[in-house]
TORBANU-303921 format. One record per residue: x, y, z of N, C-alpha, C in turn; residue in three letters. Coordinates in steps of 0.1 Angstrom, whole numbers, plus 5000, padded with zeros to 4 digits. Atoms other than C-alpha are relative to their C-alpha. Layout:
TORBANU-303921
XYZXYZXYZALA...
***
This chain:
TORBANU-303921
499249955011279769371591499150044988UNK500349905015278269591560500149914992UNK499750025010278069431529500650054991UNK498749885014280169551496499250114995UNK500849905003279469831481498849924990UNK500850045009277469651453498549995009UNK501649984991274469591480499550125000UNK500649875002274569951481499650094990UNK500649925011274170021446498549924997UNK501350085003271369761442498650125014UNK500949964990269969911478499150134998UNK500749905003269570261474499350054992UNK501549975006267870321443499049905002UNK500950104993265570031457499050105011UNK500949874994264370251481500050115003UNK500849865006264370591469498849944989UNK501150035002261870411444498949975010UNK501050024991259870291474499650085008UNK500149884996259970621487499050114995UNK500649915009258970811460498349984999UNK501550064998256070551461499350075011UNK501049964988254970641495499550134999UNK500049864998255470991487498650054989UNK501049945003252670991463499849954985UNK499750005016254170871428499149874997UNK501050115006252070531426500749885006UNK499950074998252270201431501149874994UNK499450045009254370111399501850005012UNK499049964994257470231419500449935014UNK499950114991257170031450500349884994UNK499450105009257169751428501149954999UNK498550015007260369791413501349995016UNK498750014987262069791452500549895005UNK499650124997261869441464501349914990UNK499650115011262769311433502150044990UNK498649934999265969541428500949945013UNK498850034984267569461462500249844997UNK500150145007266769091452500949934987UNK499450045008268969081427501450005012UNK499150034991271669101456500049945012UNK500250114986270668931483498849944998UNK501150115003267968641484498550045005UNK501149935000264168771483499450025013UNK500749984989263268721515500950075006UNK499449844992266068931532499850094994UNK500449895009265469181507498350065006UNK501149924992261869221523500149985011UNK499250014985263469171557500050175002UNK499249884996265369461555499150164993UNK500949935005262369651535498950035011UNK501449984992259669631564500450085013UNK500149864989261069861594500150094992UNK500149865004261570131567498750054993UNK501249965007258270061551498650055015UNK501249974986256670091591500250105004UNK500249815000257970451591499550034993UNK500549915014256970551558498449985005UNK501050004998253570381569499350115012UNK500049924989253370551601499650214996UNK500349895003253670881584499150024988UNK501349965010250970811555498849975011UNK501549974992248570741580499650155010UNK500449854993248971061600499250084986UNK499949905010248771271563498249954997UNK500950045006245671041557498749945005UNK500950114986244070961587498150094998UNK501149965003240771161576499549914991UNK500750015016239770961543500449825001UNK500250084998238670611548499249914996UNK501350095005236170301532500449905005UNK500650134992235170101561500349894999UNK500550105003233569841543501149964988UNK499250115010236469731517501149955013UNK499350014992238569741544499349875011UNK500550084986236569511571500149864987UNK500350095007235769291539501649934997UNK498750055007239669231528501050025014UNK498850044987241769221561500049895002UNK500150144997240768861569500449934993UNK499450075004241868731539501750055002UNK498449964998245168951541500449925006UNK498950064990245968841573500449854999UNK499650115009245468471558500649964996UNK498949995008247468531531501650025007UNK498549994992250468631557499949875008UNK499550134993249868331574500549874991UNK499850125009250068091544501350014995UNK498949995006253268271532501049965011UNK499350044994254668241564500249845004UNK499950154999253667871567500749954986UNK499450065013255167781528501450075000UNK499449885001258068071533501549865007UNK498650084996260967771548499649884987UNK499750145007259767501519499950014986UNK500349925007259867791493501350034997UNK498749985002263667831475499850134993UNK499849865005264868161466499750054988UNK500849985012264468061431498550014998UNK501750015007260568011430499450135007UNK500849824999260168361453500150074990UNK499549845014262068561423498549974989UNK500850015007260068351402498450075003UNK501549974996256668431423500050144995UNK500049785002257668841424500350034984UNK500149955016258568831389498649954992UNK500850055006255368671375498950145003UNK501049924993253268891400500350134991UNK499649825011255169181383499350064986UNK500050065011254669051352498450024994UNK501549964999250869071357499850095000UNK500649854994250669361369500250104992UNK499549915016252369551339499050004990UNK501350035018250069331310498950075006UNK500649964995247569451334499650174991UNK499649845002248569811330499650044988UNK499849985018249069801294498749984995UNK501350045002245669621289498850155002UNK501049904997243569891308500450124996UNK499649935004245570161292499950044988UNK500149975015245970101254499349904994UNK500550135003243669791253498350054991UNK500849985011240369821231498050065010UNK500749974994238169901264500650145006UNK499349854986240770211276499150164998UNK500849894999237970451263498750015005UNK501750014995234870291276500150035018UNK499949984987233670421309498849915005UNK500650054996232470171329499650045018UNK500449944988230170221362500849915012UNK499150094989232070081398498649945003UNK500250154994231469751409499850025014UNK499750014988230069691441500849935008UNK499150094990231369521473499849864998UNK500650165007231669131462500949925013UNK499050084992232768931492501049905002UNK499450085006233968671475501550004995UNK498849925005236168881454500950015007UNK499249934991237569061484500649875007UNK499750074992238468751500501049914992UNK498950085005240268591469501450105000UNK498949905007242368921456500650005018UNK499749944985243168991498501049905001UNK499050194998244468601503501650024996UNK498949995006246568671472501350155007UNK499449874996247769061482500750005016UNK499550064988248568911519501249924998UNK498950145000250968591505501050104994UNK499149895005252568861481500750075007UNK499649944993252869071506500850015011UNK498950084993254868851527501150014998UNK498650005005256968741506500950114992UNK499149905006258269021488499150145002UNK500549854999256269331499498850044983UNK500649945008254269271464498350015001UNK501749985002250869321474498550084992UNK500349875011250069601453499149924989UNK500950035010248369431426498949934999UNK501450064997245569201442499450085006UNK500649884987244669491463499450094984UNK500649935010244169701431499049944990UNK501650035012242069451409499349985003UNK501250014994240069401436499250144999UNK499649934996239869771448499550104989UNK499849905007240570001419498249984990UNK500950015009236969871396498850075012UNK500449914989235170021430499950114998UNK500249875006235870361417499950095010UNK500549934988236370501452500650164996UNK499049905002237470881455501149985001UNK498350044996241070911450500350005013UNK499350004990241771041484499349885006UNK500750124995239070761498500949884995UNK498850145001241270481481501650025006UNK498350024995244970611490499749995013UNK500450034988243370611523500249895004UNK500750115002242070301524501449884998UNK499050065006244970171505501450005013UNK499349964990247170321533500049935015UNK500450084983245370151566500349864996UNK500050165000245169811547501849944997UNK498950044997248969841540500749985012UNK499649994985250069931572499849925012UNK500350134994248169691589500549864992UNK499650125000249469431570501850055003UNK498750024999253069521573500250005014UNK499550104979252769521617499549874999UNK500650184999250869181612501049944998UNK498450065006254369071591500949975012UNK499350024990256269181620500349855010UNK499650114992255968851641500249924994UNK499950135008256068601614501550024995UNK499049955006259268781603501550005009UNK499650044984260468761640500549824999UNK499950145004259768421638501049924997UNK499450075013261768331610501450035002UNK499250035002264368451618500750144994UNK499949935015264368781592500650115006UNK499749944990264369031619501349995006UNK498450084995268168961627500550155007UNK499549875004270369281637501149984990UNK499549885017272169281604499550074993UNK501049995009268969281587499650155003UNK500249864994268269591614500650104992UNK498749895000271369781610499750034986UNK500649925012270769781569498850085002UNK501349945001267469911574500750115006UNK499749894988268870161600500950084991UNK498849935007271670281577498950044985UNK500749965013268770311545499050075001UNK500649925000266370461564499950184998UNK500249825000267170851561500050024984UNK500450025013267170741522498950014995UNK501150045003263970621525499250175005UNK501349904992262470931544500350154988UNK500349945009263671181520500050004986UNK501050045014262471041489499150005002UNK501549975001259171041501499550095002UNK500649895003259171351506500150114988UNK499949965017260471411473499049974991UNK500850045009258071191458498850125003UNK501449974996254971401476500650154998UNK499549855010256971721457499949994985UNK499850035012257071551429498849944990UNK502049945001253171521427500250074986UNK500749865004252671841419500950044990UNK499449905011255171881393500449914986UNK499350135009255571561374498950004992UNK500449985005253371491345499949824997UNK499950144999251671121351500049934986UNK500050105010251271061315501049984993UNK498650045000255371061309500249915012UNK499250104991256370901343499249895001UNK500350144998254370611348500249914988UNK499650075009254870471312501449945004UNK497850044997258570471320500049895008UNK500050054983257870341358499949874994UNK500950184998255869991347501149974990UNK498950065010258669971317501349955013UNK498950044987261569951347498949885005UNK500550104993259069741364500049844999UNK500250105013258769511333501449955000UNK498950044999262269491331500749935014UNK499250064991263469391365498949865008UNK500550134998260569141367500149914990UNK499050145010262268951335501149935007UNK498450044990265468981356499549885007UNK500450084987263868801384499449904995UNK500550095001262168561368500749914988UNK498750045003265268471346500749955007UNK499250004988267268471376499549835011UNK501450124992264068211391500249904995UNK499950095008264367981363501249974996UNK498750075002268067911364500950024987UNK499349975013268768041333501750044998UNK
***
């Protein structure tokens, strides 16, 4: 049986944002999906029913992107990923729905001051040279972007502070960015099995949101070429900001 309509208003702008993401608009926008559907149903179905539509969308960024690739960040940060999905999946039954919102809203939370910092902060004019390969690094930020990425699909921001100070070509990072997602979201698949998450209701949402999901990403990868990044992403991390208060209001019982 379907849930009420209200799942479906939480749902679908949920992922037409994560659409738009795939399609090209950024990472801000992904963000904002888990954590939207989460306000209607409990975090971890919410990235249940987010990971067969995010293994199409992946499926088709890797064809678009299967030329443009960096190896060596990639060989260096899979091991802790895959880590990281095993730790969330080992803490993920002794883990209450409040302290995920709480986890995805903090993560958010970061990731925004983040934004704002490297943006309008008192270094956003100095040009600094990319950092090399630090193995260390790669193996703390990966851990983290793996557990995240478990639990609520937020991987996005350990992956970038590792990642983004590298200074790869753009298309060399969305690349990059593309194989290490994708491989983490089939790795998810069995722990998600597992658990339990994988259900067919959990299916059938996905199955009913997927043709949502597919043309917004091809909206978003139109909307490239015509959008103007220094209006929309201000906006984007503002929504972002906002529905990781929700969530971590929502976390803390208020």
């Amino acid at each position: 049986m379907l849930p009420d309509i209200q799942f479906f208003y939480a749902a679908i702008p949920a992922v037409i944002l994560v659409g738009l993401s795939k399609g090209g608009l950024g990472g801000a926008l992904a963000l904002l999906g888990v954590p939207i559907l989460a306000m209607v149903v409990p975090p971890m179905q919410a990235a249940a029913i987010f990971l067969p539509i995010l293994l199409v969308m992946d499926a088709v960024a890797l064809w678009a992107w299967r030329h443009h690739n960096d190896r060596k960040t990639l060989v260096l940060m899979l091991p802790g990923a895959i880590l990281g999905i095993v730790l969330g999946w080992a803490t993920s039954t002794y883990i209450s729905a409040g302290a995920m919102r709480l986890v995805l809203g903090t993560v958010t939370i970061i990731f925004v001051a983040r934004y704002v910092y490297d943006t309008y902060g008192p270094n956003s004019k100095i040009e600094t040279p990319p950092k090399p390969q630090r193995p260390l690094a790669a193996g703390l930020w990966s851990t983290l972007s793996g557990y995240g990425s478990f639990v609520a699909h937020a991987g996005g921001p350990p992956f970038q502070i590792y990642v983004l100070p590298l200074k790869l070509d753009p298309r060399t990072y969305t690349g990059t960015s593309v194989r290490f997602f994708a491989i983490m979201n089939a790795v998810k698949v069995v722990p998600y099995f597992a658990l339990g998450e994988l259900d067919t209701a959990n299916l059938t949402l996905s199955a009913f949101l997927l043709p949502v999901a597919l043309v917004s990403t091809l909206a978003g990868a139109r909307l490239v070429r015509l959008m103007k990044p220094q209006t929309f992403y201000p906006l984007m991390y503002a929504m972002a900001l906002l529905a990781a208060l929700k969530l971590v209001w929502d976390g803390a019982g208020f």
